[in-house]
C-alpha positions as a printed NumPy array, in Angstrom:
array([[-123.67 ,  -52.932,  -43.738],
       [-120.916,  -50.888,  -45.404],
       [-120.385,  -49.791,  -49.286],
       [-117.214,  -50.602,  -50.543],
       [-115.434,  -50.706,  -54.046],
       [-112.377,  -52.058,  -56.06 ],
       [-110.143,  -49.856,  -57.918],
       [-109.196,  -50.689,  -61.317],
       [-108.206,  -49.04 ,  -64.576],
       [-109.028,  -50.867,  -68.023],
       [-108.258,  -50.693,  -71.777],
       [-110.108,  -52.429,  -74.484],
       [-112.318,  -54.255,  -71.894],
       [-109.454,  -55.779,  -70.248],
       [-108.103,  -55.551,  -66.701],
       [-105.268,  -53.201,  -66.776],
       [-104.136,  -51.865,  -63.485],
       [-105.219,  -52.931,  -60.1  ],
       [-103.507,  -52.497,  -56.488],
       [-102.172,  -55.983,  -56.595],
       [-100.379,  -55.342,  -60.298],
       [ -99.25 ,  -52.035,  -59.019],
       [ -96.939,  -53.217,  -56.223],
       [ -95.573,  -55.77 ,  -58.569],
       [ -94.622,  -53.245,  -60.534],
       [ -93.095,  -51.234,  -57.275],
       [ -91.257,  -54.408,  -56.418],
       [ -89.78 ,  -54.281,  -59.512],
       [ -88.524,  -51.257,  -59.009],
       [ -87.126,  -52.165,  -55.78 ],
       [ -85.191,  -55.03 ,  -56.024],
       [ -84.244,  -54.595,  -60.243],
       [ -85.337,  -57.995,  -60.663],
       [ -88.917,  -59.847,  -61.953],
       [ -87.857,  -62.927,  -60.119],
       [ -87.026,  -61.072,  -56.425],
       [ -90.007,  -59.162,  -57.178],
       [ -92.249,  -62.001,  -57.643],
       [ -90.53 ,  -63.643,  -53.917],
       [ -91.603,  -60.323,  -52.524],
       [ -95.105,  -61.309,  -53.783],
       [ -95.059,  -64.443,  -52.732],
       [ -96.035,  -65.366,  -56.1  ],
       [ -94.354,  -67.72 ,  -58.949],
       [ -92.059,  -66.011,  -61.084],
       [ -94.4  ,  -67.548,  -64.099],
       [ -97.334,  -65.896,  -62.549],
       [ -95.572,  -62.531,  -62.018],
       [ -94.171,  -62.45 ,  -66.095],
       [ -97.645,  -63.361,  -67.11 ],
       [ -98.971,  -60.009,  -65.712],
       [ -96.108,  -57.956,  -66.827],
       [ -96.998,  -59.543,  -70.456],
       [-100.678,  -58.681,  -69.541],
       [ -99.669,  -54.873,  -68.979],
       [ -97.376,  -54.486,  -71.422],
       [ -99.575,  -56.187,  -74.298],
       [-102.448,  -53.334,  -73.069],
       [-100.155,  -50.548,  -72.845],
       [ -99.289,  -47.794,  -74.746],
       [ -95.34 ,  -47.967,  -74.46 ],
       [ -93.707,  -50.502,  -72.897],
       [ -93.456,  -50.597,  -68.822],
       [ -89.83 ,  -52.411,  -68.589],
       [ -86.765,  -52.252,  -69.548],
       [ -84.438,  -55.543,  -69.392],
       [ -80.428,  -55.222,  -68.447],
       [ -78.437,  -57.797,  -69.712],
       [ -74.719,  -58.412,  -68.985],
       [ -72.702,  -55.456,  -66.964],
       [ -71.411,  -55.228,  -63.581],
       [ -74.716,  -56.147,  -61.764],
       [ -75.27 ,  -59.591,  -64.15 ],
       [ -78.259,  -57.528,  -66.118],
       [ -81.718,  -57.484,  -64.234],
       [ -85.289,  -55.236,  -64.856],
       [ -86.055,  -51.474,  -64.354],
       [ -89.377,  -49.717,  -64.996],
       [ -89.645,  -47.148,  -67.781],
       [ -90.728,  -43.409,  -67.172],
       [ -93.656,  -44.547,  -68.623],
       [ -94.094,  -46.942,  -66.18 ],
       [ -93.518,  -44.391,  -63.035],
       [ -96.286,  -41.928,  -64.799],
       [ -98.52 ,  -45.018,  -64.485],
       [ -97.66 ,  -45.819,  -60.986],
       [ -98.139,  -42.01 ,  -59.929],
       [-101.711,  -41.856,  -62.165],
       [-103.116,  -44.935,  -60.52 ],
       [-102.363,  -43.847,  -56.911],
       [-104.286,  -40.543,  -58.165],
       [-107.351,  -41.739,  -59.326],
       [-107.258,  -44.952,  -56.803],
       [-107.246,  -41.841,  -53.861],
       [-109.923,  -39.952,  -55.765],
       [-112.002,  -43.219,  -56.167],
       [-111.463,  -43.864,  -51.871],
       [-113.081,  -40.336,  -51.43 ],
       [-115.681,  -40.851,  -53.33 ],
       [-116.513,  -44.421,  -51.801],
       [-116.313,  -42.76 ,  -48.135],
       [-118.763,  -40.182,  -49.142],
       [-121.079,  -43.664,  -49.892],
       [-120.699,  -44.472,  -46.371],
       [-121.693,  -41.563,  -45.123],
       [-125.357,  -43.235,  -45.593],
       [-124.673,  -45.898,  -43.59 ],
       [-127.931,  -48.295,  -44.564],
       [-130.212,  -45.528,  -45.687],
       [-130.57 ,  -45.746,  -49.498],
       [-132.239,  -42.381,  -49.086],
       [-129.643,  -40.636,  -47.392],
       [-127.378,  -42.319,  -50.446],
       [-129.331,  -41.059,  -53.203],
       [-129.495,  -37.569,  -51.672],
       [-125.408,  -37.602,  -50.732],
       [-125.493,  -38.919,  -54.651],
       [-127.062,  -35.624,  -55.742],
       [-124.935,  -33.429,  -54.006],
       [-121.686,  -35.282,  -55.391],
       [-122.005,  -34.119,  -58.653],
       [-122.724,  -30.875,  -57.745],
       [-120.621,  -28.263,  -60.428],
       [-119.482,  -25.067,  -59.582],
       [-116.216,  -23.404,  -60.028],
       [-115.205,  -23.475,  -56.855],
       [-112.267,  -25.877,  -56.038],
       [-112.813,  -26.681,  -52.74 ],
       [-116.105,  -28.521,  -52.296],
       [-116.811,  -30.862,  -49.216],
       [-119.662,  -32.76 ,  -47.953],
       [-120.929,  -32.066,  -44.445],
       [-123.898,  -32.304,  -41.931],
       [-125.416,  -29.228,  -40.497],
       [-125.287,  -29.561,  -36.917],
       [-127.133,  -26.265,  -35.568],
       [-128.263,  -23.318,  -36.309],
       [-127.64 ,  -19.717,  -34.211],
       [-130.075,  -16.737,  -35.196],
       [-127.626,  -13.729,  -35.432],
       [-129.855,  -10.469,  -36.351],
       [-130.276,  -11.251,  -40.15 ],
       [-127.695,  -13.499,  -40.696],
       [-127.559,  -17.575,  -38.949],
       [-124.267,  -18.887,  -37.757],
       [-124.374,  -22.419,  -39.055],
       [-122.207,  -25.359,  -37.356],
       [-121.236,  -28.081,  -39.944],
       [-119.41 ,  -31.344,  -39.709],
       [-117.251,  -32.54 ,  -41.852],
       [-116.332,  -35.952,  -42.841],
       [-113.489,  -37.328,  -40.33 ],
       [-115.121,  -35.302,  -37.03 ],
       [-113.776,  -32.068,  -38.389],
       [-116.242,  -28.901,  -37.754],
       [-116.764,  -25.786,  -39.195],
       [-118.927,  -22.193,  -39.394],
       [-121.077,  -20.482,  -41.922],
       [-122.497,  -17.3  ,  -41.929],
       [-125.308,  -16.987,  -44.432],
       [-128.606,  -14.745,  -44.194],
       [-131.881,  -16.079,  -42.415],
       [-133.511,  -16.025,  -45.597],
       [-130.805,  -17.913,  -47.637],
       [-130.914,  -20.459,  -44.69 ],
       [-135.198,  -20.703,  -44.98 ],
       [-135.262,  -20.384,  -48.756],
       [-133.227,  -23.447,  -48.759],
       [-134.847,  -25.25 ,  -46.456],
       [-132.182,  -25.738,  -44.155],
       [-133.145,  -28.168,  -41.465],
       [-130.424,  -29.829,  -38.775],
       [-128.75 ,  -33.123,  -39.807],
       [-129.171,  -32.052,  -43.387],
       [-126.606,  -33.048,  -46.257],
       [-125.387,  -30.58 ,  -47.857],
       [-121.817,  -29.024,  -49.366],
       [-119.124,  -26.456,  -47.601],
       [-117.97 ,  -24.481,  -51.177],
       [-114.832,  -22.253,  -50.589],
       [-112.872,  -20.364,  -53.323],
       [-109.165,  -21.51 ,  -53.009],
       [-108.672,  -17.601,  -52.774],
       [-110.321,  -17.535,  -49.714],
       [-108.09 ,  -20.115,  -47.988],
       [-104.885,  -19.223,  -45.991],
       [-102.412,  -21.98 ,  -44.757],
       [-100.518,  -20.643,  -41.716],
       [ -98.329,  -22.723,  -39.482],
       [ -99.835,  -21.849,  -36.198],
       [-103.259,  -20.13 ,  -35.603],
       [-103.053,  -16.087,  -34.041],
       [-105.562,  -14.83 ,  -31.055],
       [-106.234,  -12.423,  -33.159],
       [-108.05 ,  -14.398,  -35.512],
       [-110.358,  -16.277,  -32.893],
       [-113.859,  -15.602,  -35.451],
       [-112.062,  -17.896,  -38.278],
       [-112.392,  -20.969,  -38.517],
       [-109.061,  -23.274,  -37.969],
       [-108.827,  -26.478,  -39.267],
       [-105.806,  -28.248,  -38.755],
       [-103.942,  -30.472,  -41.313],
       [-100.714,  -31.396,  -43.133],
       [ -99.402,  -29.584,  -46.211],
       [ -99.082,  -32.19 ,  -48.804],
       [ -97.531,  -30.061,  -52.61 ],
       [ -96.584,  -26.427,  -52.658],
       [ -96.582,  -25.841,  -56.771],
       [ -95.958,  -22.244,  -58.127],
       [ -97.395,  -20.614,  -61.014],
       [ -96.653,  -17.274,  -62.027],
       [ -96.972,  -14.768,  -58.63 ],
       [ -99.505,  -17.282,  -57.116],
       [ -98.529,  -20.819,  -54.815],
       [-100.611,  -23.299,  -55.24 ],
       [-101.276,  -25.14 ,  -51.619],
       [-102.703,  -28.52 ,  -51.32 ],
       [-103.588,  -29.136,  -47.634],
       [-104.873,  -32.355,  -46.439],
       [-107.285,  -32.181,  -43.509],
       [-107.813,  -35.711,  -42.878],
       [-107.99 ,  -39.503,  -45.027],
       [-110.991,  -37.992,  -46.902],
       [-110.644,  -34.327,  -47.203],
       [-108.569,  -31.983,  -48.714],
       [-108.52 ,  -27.853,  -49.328],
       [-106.885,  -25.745,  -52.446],
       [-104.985,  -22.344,  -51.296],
       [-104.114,  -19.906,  -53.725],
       [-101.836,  -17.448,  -52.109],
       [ -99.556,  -14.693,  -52.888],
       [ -95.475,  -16.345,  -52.19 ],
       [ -94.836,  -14.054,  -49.753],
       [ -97.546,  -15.575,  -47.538],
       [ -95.815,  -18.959,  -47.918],
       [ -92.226,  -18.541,  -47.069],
       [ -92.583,  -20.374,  -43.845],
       [ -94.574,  -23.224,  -45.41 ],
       [ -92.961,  -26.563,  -46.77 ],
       [ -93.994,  -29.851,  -48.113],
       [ -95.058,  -31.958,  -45.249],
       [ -95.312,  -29.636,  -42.186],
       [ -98.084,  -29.37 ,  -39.825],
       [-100.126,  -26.319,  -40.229],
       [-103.246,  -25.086,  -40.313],
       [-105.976,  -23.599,  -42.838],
       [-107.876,  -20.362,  -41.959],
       [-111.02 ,  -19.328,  -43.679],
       [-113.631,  -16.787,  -42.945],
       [-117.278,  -17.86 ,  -41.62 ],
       [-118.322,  -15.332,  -44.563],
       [-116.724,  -16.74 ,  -47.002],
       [-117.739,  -19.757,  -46.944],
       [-120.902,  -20.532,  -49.464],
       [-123.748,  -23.213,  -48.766],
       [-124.496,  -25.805,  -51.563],
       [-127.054,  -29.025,  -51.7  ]])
């Protein structure tokens, strides 16, 4: 048994934007034509108008623009409008996936759900919040070395005192959340020996945004995870959009939530 979920976005109780209405609207913009879009479908061209008419009755400026005359013999183009749209619903539609996979992290235990339910609306102000599974637990004088999995066969390490780990009740194979401040995150393109005590977990960086004196990292660790680093640009001069890499973050600094 699996949990799974359609995507959609609506306004005024109507079906607005889907997956299948999406590409249409990506065909468009490929080919500059409703008709060569709707071949690419392998729909009617009648079929393809009426859900163009559909969008643009719903939406708040229009999504097309029609050429007429010219060099090319007129044809379609999508608005700016219409590429916000495009770039919004591949946004949420990835935020909705993640939060779907988290589901299946139950399997068919509706108790194991509700509990991975609890823990997904956890708020804090940390950025970086994933769900994992402890896996064991190594007494360490006063503190325990905790070994977590992450979703996608990723693991990682904790280091929280004995008492926060009995006070909480921490038991193996629990559910619980890895919480990291984005400060506390370095992307580096290849890990050092001189770091073996972090913890490594490889990736891709997807955006590099700055702001101010600080870069703003988004790294993807796998189809379901994905870490904020904030880090000063002189740190970053050897990253770029795309490149393998890897994140490095302290045992310590890395904070238990359920």
């Amino acid at each position: 048994m699996k949990i799974d979920g359609r995507f959609w976005l609506t306004k005024k109780g109507q079906n607005f934007l889907g997956a299948g209405r999406i590409e249409l609207l990506k065909q468009i913009d490929k080919t500059g034509s409703i008709n060569a879009a709707a071949k690419e479908m392998k729909m009617s061209y009648k079929a393809a108008w009426e859900r163009i008419n559909g969008m643009n009755a719903l939406s708040d400026q229009p999504l097309i623009d029609r050429l007429t005359g010219g060099r090319g013999g007129g044809g379609t183009k999508l608005t700016p409008y219409a590429h916000e749209l495009i770039t919004t619903f591949h946004r949420f539609n990835e935020l909705h996936r993640q939060f779907i996979s988290r589901f299946a992290e139950a399997g068919d235990d509706p108790e194991r759900l509700a509990r991975i339910l609890n823990r997904t609306f956890l708020t804090t102000s940390a950025r970086n919040q994933l769900p994992a599974t402890l896996l064991s637990i190594e007494e360490f004088g006063l503190n325990g070395i905790l070994t977590l999995s992450l979703t996608g066969s990723l693991t990682i390490q904790s280091i929280i005192t004995l008492k926060s780990i009995r006070s909480m009740g921490l038991t193996i194979g629990c559910d619980l959340y890895v919480i990291i401040k984005s400060s506390d995150v370095s992307i580096v393109a290849s890990p050092t020996q001189n770091d073996e005590a972090m913890n490594y977990l490889q990736g891709k960086v997807s955006r590099i945004e700055s702001q101010d004196e600080t870069d703003e990292i988004i790294f993807t660790l796998n189809d379901t995870n994905e870490l904020i680093a904030l880090m000063n640009p002189k740190d970053t001069k050897q990253l770029f959009e795309g490149m393998n890499a890897y994140a490095l973050i302290s045992p310590k600094h890395i904070i238990i939530g359920l």
